[in-house]
Structures are given as C-alpha cells and as structure tokens.
N, C-alpha and C positions, 0 to 999 in steps of 0.2 A: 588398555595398552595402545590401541588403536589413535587416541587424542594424544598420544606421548613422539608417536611414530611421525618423522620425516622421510619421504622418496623422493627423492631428486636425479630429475633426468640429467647426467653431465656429458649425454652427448654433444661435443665440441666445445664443450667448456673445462673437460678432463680431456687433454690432446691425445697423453698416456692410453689410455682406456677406451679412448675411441677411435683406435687402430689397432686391436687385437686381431690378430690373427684367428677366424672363423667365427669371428662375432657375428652371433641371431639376432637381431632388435638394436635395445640404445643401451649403454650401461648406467646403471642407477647405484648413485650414492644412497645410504641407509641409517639414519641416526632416528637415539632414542634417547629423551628427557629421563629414564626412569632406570634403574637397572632390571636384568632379565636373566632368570634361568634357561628357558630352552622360548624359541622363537622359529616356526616355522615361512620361509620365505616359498611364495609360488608367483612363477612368471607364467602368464599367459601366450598360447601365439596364435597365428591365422596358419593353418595348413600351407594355404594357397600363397603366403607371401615367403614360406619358407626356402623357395627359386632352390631346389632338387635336394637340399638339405632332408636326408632322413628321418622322421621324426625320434629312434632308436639312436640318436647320432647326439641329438643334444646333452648337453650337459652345462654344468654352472661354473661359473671361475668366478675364483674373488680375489682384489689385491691384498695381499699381504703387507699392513704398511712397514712393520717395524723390519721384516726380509726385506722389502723392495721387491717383491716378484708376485707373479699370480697362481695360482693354487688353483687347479681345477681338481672339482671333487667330481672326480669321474664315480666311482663307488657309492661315493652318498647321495648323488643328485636320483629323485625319483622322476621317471616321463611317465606321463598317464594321457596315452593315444586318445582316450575315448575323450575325455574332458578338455585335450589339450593344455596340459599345463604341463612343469617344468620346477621339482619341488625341493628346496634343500631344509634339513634344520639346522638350525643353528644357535650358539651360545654368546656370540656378539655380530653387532652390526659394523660393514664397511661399504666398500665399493665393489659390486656384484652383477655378472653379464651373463648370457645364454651364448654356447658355442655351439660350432659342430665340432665336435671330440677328435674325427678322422684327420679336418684339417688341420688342428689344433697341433694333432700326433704327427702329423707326417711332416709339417713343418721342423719341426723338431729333431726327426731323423736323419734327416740331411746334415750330415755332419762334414765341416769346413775343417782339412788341416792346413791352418796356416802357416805353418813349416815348411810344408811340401811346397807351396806357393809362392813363397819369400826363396826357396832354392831355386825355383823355376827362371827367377829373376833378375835381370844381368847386373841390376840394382838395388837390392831389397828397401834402400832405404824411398827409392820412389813407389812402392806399396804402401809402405808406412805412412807417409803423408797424405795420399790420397784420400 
C-alpha cells in the first residue's frame, strides 16, 4: 500500500486549508493508486513546537470535498501523549490537518446576527457592500 500512497504538503499551495482556524503543522493532501478498505492515518508532532497547544486538544480535520466544508473528527481522532502522535482511520483519502479542537470550537461559537447589525445601521445597504 505504501508504493500506491501519495502525501503532499499543500501548505500555501491549498490557500483554503492553510488558514484553518487552529491549525497544528501543514496540511497534507492524501491520494492512493489502489482502492482500500480501512487505512489508518498518523501525524506525528514535536511537544515543544506545539507554542501552549495541549496535547489532549489536538484533533484531525479533513475537507469534505463534495460538502465544501471541513469535518473535524473530534471522537475519532486518537492522541497518544507518550509517542506523540495524532491518529485517525479511515475509508478514503483527501485533504487532512492537526488542530487544536478548543480553537477550532470556540471560533465557532461566536455567533454573528447579522440582522441585529444591518438594524443598527442608518444604511444597511452600506454593510452590505462592504
């Protein structure tokens, strides 16, 4: 399987995917010449370049292409402190990053009504355009 497998770093060559919000590392596209039942992916990291990132915090995102959105498999990703690694399985190959989960989430929760915003407005239609 290994001679079938492509990993391609697309950091800055994927614009998308390397500006995630609480991205670990680079993200890496993932293709395979062969077809595959189950396929286990594991990212490695350094402790020390994780700059206060938890190591209980990581988790894996992947883009969903045919959604357009990214998918973090908070439940399925395994962290193994002792070996440092960062583990998912999986049934096919895309484009796959290391987050920290917290920022991932909290970005998220901030929730914008832009209703409330466009009333606040003595012109809504100059929100609009902006």
């Amino acid at each position: 399987m290994e001679k079938n497998v492509t990993i391609e770093n697309t950091y800055n060559k994927d614009v998308l995917s390397s500006n995630v919000i609480g991205m670990v590392g680079v993200p890496v596209n993932i293709t395979s010449d062969v077809e595959f039942d189950l396929a286990t992916i594991t990212f490695t990291y350094d402790e020390s370049l994780l700059n206060g990132t938890p190591e209980e915090n990581l988790a894996i995102l992947w883009y969903d292409e045919v959604n357009n959105e990214y998918v973090i498999l908070d439940s399925e990703t395994v962290v193994d402190t002792e070996n440092n690694t960062v583990s998912y399985t999986t049934t096919h190959f895309s484009t796959y990053l290391v987050i920290d989960r917290e920022i991932w989430y909290n970005c998220f929760r901030k929730r914008i009504d832009y209703r409330n915003a466009l009333g606040r407005q003595k012109n809504p239609m100059i929100l609009l355009l902006l």
